[in-house]
ChimeraX commands (.cxc) that place a marker at each C-alpha (Angstrom):
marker #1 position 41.40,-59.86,-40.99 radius 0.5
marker #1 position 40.74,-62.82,-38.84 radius 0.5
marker #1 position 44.11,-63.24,-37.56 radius 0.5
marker #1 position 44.15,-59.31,-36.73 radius 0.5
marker #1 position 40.89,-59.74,-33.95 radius 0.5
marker #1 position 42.45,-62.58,-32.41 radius 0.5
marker #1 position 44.09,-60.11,-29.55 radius 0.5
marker #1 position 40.79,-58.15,-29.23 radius 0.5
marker #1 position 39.04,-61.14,-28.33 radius 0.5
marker #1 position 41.38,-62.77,-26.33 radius 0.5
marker #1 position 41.96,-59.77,-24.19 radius 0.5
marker #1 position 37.76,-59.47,-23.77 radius 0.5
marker #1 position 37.83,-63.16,-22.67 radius 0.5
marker #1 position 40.47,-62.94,-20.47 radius 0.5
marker #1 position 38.58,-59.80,-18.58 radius 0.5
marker #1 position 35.46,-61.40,-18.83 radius 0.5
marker #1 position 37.52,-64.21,-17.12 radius 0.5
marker #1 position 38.89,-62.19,-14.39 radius 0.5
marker #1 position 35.34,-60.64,-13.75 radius 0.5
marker #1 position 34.15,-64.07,-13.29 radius 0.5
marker #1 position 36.58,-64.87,-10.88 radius 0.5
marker #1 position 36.09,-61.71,-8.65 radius 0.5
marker #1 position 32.41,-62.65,-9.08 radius 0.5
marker #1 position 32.51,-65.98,-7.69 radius 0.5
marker #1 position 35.52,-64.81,-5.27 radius 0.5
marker #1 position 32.70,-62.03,-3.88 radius 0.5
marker #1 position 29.73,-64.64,-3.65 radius 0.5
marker #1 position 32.29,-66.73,-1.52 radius 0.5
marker #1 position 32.82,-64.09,0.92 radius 0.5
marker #1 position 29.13,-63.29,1.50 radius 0.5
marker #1 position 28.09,-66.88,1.78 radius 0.5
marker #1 position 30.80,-67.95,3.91 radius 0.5
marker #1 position 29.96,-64.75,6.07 radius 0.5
marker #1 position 25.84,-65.64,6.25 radius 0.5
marker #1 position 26.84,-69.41,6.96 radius 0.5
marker #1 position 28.61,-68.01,10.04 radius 0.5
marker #1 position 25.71,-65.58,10.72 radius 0.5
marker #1 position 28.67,-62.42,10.75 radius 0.5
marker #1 position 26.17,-60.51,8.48 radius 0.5
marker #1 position 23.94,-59.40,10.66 radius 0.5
marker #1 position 23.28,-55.57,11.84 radius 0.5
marker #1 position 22.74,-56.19,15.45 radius 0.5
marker #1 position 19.38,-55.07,17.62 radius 0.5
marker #1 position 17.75,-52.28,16.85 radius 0.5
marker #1 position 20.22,-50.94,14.47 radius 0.5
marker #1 position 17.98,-48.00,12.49 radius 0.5
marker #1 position 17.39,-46.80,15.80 radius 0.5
marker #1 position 20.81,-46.87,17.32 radius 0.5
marker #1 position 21.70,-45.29,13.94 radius 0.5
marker #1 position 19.28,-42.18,14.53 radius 0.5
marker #1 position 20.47,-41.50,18.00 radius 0.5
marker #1 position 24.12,-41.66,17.06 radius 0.5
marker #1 position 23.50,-39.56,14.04 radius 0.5
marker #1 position 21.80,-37.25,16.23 radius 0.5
marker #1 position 25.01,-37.19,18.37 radius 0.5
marker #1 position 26.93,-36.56,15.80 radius 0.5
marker #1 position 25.12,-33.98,14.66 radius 0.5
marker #1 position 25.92,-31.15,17.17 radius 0.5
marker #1 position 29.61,-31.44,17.45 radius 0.5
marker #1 position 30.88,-30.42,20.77 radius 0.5
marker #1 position 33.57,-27.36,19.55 radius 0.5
marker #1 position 29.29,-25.81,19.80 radius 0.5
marker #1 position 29.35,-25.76,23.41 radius 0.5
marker #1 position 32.40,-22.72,23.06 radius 0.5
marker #1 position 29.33,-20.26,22.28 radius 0.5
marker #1 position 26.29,-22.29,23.16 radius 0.5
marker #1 position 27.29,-24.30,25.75 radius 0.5
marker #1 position 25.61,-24.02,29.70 radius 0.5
marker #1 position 27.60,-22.11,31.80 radius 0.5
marker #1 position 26.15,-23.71,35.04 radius 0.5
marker #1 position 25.44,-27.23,33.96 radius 0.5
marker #1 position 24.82,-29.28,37.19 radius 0.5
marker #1 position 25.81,-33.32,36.94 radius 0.5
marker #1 position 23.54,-34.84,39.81 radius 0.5
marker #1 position 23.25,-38.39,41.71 radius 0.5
marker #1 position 20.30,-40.56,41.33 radius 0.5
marker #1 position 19.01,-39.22,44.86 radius 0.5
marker #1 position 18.93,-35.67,43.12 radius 0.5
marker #1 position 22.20,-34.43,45.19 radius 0.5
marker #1 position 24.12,-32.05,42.79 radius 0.5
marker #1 position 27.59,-34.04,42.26 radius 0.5
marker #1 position 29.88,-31.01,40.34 radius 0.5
marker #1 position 28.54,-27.58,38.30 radius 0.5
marker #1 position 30.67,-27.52,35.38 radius 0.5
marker #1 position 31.30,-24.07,32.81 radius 0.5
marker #1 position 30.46,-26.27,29.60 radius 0.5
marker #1 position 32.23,-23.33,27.45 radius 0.5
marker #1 position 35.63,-23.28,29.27 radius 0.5
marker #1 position 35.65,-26.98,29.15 radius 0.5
marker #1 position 35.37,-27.05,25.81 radius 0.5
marker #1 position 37.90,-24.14,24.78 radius 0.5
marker #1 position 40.17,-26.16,26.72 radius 0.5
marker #1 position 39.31,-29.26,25.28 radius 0.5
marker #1 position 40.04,-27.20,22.06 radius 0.5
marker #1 position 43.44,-26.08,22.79 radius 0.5
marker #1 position 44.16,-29.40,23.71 radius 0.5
marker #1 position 42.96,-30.53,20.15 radius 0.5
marker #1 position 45.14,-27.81,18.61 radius 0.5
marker #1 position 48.13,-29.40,20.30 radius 0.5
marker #1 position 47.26,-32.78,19.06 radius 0.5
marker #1 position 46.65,-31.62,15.55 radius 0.5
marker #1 position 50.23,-30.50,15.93 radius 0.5
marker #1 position 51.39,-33.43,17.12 radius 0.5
marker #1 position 49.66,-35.42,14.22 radius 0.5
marker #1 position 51.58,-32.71,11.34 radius 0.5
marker #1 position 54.79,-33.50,13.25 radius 0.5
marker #1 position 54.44,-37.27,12.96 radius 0.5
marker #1 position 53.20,-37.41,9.62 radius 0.5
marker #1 position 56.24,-35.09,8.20 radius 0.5
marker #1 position 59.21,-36.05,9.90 radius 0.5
marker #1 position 58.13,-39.80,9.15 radius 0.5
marker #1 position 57.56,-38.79,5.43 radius 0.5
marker #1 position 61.00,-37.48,5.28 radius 0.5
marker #1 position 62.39,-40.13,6.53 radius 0.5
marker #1 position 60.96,-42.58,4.79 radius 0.5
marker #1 position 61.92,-40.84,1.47 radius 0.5
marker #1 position 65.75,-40.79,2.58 radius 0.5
marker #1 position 65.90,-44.50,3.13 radius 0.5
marker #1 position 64.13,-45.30,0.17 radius 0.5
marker #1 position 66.08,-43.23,-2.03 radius 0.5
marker #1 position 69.24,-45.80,-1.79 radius 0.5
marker #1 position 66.78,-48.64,-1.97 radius 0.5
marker #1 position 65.21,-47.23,-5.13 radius 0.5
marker #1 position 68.51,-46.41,-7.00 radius 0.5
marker #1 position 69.36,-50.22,-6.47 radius 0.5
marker #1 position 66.10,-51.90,-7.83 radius 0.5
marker #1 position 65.63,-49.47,-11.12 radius 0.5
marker #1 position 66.12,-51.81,-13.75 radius 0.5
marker #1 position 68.18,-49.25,-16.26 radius 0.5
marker #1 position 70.70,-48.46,-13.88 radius 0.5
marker #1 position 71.98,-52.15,-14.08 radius 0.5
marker #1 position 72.98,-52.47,-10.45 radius 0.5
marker #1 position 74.28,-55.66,-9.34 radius 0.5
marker #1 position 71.20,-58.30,-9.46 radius 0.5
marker #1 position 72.13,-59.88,-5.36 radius 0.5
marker #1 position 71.65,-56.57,-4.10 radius 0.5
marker #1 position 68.86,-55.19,-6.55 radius 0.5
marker #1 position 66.85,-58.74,-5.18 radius 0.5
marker #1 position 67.91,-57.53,-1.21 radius 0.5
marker #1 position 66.91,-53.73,-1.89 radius 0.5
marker #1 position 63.99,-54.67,-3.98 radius 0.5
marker #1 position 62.70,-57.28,-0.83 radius 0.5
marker #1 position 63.27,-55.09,1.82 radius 0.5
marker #1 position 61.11,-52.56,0.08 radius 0.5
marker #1 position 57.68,-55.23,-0.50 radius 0.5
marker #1 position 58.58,-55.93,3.33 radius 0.5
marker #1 position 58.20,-52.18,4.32 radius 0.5
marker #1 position 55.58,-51.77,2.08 radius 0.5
marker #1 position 53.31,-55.14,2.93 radius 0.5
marker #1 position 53.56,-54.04,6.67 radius 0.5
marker #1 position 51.00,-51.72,8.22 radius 0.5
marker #1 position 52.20,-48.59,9.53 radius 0.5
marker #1 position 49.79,-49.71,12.88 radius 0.5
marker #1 position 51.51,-53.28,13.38 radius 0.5
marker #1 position 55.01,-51.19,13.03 radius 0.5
marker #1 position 53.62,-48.77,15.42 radius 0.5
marker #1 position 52.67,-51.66,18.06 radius 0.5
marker #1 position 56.06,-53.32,17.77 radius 0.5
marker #1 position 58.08,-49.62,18.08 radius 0.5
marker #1 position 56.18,-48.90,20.86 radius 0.5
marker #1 position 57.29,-51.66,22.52 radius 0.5
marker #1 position 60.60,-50.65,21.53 radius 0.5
marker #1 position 61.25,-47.30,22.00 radius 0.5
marker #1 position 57.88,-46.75,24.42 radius 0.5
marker #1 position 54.81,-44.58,23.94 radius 0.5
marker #1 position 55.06,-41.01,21.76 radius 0.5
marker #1 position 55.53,-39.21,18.76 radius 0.5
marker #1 position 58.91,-41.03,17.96 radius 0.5
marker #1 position 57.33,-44.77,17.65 radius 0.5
marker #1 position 55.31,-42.82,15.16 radius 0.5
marker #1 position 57.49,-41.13,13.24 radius 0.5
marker #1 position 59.49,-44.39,13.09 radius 0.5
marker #1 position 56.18,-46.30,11.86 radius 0.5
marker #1 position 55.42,-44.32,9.17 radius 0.5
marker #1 position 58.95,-44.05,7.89 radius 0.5
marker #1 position 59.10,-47.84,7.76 radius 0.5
marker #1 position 55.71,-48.13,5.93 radius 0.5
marker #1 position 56.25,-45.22,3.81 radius 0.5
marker #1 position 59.69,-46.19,2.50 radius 0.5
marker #1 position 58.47,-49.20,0.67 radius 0.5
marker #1 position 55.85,-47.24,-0.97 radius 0.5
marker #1 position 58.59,-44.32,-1.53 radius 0.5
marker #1 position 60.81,-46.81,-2.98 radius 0.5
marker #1 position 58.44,-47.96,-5.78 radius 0.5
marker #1 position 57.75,-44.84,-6.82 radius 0.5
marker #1 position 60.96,-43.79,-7.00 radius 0.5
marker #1 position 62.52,-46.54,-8.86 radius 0.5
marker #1 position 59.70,-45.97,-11.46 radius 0.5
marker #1 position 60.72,-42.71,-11.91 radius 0.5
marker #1 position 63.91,-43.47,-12.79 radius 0.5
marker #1 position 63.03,-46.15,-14.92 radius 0.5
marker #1 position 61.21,-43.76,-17.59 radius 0.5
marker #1 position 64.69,-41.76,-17.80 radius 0.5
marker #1 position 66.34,-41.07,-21.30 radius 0.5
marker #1 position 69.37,-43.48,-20.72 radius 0.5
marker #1 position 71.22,-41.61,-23.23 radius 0.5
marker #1 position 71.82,-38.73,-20.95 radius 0.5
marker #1 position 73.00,-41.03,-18.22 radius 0.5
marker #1 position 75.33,-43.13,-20.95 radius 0.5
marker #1 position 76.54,-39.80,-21.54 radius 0.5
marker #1 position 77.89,-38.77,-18.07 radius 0.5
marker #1 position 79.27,-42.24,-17.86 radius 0.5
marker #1 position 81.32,-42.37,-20.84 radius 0.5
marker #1 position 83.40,-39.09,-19.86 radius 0.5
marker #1 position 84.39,-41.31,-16.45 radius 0.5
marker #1 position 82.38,-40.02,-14.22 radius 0.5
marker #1 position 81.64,-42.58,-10.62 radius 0.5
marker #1 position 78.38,-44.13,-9.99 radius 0.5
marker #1 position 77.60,-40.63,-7.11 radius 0.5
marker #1 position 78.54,-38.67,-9.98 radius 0.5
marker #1 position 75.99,-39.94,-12.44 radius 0.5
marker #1 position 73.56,-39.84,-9.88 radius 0.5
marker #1 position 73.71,-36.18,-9.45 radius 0.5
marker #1 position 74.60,-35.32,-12.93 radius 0.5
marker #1 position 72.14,-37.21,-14.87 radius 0.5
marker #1 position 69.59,-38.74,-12.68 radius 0.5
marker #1 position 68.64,-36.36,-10.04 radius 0.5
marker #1 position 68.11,-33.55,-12.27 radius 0.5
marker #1 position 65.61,-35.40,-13.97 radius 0.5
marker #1 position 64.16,-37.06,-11.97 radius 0.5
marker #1 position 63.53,-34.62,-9.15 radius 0.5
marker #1 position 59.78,-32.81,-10.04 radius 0.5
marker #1 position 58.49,-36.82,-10.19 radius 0.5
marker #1 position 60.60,-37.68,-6.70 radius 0.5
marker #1 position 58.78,-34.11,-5.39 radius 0.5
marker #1 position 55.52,-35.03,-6.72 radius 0.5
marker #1 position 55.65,-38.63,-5.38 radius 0.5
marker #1 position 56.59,-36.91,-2.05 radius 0.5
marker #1 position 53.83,-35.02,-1.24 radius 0.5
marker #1 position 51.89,-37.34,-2.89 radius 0.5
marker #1 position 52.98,-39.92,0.53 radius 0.5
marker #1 position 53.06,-37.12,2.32 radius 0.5
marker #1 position 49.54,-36.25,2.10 radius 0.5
marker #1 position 48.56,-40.63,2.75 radius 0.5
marker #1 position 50.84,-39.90,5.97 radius 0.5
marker #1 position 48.88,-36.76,6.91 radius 0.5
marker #1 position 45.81,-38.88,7.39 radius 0.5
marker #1 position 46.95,-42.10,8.71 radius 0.5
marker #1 position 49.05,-40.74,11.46 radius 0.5
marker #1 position 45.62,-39.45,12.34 radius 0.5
marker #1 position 44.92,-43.03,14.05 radius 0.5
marker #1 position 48.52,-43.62,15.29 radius 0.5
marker #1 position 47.07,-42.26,18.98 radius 0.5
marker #1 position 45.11,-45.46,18.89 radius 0.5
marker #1 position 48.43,-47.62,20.17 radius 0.5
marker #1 position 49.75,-44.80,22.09 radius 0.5
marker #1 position 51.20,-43.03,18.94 radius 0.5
marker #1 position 50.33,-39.64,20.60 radius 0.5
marker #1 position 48.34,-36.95,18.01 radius 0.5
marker #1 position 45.05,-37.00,16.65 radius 0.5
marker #1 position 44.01,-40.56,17.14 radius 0.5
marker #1 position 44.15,-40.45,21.08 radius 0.5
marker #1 position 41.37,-38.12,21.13 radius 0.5
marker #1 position 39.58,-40.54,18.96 radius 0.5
marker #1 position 40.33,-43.00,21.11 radius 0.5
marker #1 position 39.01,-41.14,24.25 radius 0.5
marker #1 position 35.65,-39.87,22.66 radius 0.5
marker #1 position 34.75,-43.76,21.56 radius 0.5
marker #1 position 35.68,-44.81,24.88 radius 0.5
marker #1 position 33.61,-42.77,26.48 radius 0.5
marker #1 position 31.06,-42.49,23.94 radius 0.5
marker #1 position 31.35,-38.83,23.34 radius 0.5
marker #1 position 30.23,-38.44,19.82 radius 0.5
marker #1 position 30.21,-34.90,19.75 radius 0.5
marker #1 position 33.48,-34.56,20.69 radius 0.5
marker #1 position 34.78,-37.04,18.64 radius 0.5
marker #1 position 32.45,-35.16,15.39 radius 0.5
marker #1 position 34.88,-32.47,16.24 radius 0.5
marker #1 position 37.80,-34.75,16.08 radius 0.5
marker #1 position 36.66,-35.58,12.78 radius 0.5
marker #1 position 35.68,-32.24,11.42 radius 0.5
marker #1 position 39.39,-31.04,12.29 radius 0.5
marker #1 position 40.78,-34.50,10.19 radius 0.5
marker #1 position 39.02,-33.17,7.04 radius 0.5
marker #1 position 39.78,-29.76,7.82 radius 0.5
marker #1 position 43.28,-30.62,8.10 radius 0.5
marker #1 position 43.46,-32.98,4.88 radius 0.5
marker #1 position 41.83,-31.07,2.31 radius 0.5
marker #1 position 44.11,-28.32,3.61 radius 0.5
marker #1 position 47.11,-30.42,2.36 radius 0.5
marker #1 position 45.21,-31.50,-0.23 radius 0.5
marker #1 position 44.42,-28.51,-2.09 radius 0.5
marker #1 position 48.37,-27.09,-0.88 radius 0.5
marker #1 position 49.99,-29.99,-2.65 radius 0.5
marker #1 position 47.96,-30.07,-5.63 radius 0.5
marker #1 position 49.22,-26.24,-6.17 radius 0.5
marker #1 position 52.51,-27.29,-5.70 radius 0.5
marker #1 position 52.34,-30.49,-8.18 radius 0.5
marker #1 position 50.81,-28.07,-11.03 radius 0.5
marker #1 position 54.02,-25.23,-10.54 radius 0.5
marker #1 position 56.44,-28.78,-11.01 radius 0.5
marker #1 position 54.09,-29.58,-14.35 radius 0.5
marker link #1:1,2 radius 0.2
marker link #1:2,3 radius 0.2
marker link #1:3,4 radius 0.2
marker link #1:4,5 radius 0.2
marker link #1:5,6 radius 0.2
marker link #1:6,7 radius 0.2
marker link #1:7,8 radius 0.2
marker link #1:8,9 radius 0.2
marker link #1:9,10 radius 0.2
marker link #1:10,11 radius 0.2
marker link #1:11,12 radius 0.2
marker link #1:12,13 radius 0.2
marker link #1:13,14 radius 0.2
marker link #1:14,15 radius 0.2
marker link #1:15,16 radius 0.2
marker link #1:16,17 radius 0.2
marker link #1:17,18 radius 0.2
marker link #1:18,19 radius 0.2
marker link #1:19,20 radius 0.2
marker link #1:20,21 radius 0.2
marker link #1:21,22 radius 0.2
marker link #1:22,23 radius 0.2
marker link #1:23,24 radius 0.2
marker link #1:24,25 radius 0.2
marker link #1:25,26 radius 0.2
marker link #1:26,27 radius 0.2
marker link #1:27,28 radius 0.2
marker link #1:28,29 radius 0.2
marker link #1:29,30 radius 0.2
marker link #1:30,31 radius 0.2
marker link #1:31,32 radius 0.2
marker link #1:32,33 radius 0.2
marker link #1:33,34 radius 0.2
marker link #1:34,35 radius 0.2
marker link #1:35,36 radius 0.2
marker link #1:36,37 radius 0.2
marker link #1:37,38 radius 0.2
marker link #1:38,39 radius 0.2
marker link #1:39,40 radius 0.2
marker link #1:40,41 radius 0.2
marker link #1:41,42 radius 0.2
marker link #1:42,43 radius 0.2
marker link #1:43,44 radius 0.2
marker link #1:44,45 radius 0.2
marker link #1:45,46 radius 0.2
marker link #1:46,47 radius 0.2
marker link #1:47,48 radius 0.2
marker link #1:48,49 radius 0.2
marker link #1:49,50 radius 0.2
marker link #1:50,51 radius 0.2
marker link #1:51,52 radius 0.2
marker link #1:52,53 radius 0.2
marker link #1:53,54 radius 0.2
marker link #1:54,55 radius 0.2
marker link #1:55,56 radius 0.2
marker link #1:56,57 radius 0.2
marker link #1:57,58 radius 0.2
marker link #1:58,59 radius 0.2
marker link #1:59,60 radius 0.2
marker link #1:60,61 radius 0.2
marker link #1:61,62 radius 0.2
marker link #1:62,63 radius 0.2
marker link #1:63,64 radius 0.2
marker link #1:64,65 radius 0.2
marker link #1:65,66 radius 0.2
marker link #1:66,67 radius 0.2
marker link #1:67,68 radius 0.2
marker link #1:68,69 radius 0.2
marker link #1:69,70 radius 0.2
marker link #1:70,71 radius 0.2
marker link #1:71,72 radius 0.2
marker link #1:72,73 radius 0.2
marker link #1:73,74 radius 0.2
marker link #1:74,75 radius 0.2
marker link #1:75,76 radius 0.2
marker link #1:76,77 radius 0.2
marker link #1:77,78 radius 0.2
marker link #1:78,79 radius 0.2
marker link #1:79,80 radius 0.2
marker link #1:80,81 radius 0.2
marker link #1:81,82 radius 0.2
marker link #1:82,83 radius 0.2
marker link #1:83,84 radius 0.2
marker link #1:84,85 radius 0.2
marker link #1:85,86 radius 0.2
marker link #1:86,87 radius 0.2
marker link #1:87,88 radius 0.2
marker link #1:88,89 radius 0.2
marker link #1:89,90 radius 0.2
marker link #1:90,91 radius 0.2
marker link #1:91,92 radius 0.2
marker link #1:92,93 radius 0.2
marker link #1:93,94 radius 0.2
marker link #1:94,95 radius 0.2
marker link #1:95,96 radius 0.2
marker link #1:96,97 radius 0.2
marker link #1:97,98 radius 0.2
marker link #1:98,99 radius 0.2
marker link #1:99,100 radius 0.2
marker link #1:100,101 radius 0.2
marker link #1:101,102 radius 0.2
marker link #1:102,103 radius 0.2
marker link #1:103,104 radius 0.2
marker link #1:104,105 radius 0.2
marker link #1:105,106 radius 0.2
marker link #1:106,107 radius 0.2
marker link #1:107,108 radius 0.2
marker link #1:108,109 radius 0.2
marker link #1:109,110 radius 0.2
marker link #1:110,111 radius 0.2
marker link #1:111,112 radius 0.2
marker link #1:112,113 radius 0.2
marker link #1:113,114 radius 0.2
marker link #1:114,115 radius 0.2
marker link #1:115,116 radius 0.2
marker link #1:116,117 radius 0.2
marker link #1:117,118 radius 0.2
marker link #1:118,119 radius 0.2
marker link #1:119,120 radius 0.2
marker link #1:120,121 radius 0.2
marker link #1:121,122 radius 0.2
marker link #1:122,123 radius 0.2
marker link #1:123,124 radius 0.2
marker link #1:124,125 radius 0.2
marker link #1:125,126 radius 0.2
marker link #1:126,127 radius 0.2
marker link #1:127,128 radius 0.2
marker link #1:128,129 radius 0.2
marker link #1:129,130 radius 0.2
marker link #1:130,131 radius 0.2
marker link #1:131,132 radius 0.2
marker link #1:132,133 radius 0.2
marker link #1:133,134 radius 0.2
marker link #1:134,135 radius 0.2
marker link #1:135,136 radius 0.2
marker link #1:136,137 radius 0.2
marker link #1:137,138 radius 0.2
marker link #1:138,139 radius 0.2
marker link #1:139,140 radius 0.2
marker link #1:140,141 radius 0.2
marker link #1:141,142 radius 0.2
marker link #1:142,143 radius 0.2
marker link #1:143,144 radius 0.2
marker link #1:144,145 radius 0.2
marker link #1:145,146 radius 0.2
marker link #1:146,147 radius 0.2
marker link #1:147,148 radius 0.2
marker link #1:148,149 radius 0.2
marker link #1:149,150 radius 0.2
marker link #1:150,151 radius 0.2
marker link #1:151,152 radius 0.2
marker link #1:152,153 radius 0.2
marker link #1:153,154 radius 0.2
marker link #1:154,155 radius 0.2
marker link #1:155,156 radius 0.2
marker link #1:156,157 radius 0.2
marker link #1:157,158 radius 0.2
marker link #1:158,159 radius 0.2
marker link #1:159,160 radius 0.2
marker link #1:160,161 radius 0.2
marker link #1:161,162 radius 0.2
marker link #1:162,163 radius 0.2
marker link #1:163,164 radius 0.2
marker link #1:164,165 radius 0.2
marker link #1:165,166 radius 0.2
marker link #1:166,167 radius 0.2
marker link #1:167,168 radius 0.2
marker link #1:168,169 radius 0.2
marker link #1:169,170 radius 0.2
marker link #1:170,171 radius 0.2
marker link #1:171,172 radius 0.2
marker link #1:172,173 radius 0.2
marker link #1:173,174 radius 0.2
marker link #1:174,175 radius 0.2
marker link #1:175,176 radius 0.2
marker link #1:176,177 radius 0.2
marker link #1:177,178 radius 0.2
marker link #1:178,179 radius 0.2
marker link #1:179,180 radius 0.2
marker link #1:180,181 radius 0.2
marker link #1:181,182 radius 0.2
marker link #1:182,183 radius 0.2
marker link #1:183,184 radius 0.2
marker link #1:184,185 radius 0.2
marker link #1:185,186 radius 0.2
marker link #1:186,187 radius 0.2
marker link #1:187,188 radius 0.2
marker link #1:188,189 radius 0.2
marker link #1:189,190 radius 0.2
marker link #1:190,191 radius 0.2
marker link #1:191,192 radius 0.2
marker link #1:192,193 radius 0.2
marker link #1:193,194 radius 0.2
marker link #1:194,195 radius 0.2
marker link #1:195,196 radius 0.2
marker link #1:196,197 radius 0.2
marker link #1:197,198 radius 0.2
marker link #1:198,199 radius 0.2
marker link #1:199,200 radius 0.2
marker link #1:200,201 radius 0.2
marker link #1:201,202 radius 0.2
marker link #1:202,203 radius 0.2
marker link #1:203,204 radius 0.2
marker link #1:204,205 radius 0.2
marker link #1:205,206 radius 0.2
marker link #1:206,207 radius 0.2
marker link #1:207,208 radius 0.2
marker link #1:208,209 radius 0.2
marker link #1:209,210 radius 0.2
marker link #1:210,211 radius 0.2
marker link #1:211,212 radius 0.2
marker link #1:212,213 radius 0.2
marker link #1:213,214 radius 0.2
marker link #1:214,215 radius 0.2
marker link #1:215,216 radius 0.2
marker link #1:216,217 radius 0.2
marker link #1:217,218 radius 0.2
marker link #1:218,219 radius 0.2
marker link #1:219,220 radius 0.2
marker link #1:220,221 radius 0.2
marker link #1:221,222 radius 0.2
marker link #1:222,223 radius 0.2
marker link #1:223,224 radius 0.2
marker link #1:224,225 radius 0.2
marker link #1:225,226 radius 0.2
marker link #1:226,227 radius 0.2
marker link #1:227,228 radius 0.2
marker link #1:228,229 radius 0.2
marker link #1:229,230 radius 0.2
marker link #1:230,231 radius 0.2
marker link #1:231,232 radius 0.2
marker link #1:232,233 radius 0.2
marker link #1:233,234 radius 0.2
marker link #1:234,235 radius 0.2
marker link #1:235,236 radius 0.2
marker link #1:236,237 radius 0.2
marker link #1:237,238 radius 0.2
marker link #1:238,239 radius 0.2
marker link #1:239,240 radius 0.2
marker link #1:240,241 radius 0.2
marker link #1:241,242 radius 0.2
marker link #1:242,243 radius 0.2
marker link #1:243,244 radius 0.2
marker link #1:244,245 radius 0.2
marker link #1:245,246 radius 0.2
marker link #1:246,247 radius 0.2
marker link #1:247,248 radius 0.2
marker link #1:248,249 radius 0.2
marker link #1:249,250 radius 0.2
marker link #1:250,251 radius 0.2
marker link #1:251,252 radius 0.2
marker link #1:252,253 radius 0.2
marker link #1:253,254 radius 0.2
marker link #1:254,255 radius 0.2
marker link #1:255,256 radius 0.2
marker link #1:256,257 radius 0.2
marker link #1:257,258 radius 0.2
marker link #1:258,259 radius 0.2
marker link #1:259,260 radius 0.2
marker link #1:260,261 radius 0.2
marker link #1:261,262 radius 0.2
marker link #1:262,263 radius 0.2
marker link #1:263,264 radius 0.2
marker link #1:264,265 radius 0.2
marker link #1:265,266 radius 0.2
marker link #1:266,267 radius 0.2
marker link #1:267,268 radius 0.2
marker link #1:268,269 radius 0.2
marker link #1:269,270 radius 0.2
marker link #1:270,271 radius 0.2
marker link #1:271,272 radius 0.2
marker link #1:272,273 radius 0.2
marker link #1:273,274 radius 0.2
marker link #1:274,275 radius 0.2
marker link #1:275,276 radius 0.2
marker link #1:276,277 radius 0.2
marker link #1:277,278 radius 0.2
marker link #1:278,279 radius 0.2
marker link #1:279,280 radius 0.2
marker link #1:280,281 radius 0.2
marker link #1:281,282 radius 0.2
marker link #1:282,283 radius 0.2
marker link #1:283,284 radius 0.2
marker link #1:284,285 radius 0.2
marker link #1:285,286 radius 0.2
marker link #1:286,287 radius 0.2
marker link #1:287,288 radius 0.2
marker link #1:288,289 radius 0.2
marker link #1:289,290 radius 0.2
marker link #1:290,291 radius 0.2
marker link #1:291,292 radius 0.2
view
């Protein structure tokens, strides 16, 4: 009996080990942080808290029905500078929006498909069952942790140097990133395959493209489609801050309304984000459960 709880215990102390570790690996973090005083909240943060809050509060898409028609911006000598129709402004601060939104869908999709297509090689290559020939399983199966250990913003800052500002540095970006995530997903896919099916195919003669489209992609295909949208949806949101480095979409408006320290407008901004994920969200997950 004694022999049999040997595994239960050593699996508890080897948790209660790796707790330990992430304890002590936490408490270094904060004290190294308080030693060089990066802790602290800055001056008078519960009340810049309230006033941004407050900001935030009343997002600006408001000003479309409540917004002054005849708001005057004056100098400090009281002469009126510019009267400005607060509700046109902001419809066509709107339609702008709607544009970037568009942008942002654009990015996100024809960088997710794109990333799938290169990965799908790269994945065929590094599944372990299909055997494929171990200097180019190690090349595919690198070039995938690169893609995948790079952020799609440092790829964005280096393609935008490349092939200038836009929606095509993005697109590129998130294909990059995206692949290596694409390519781990895939390759575990096809690791869980019945090999018999795929010993099958091969013993009638059939070529490596043959077995691939005979044996594997049937299979395989509702777990490739669920892993799909799956990184489709991740994309959805973080092409959302590609604007930041000139990316176009979503994340230039974010940029703007910081820089100018228009939280309402940038509340908006927001608002649209979730709008626009949970949208996808709740789209894919119907999709996923028809696959099931």
């Amino acid at each position: 009996m004694a022999a049999r709880r040997l595994p239960g215990v050593s699996g508890r102390l080897g948790f209660l080990g790796l707790t330990l570790a992430y304890a002590l690996l936490v408490a270094v973090c904060l004290g190294s942080l308080a030693q060089e005083d990066e802790l602290s909240l800055g001056r008078n943060p519960w009340a810049n808290l309230v006033k941004t809050a407050g900001e935030f509060a009343r997002p600006s898409f408001l000003d479309v029905w409540f917004g002054e028609t005849q708001l005057e911006y004056r100098s400090d000598d009281g002469r009126v500078l510019r009267i400005e129709n607060r509700r046109q402004a902001e419809a066509d601060y709107l339609a702008g929006l709607g544009r970037a939104t568009w942008t942002t869908v654009r990015i996100a999709t024809l960088g997710s498909l794109l990333g799938a297509l290169l990965a799908l090689p790269l994945a065929v290559l590094t599944a372990r069952n299909l055997a494929a020939p171990k200097p180019l399983a190690w090349l595919a199966k690198g070039i995938l942790d690169v893609t995948r250990s790079i952020h799609t913003l440092v790829f964005g800052l280096v393609l935008v140097g490349i092939v200038g500002l836009g929606s095509t540095a993005g697109i590129l970006a998130i294909a990059l990133h995206s692949s290596g995530t694409y390519g781990k997903l895939f390759a575990e896919a096809i690791e869980t395959l019945d090999m018999a099916a795929v010993d099958a195919v091969r013993s009638v003669g059939a070529g490596p493209v043959q077995v691939f489209f005979n044996a594997i992609w049937p299979s395989v295909l509702p777990q490739f489609v669920s892993s799909h949208l799956y990184v489709w949806e991740f994309n959805i949101r973080d092409s959302t801050i590609l604007g930041l480095i000139g990316a176009g979409g979503l994340g230039l408006l974010i940029t703007e309304s910081v820089a100018l320290f228009q939280w309402g407008r940038l509340a908006t901004v927001l608002i649209v984000i979730v709008a626009l994920v949970s949208a996808f969200d709740a789209l894919s997950r119907r999709i996923r459960e028809a696959l099931l």
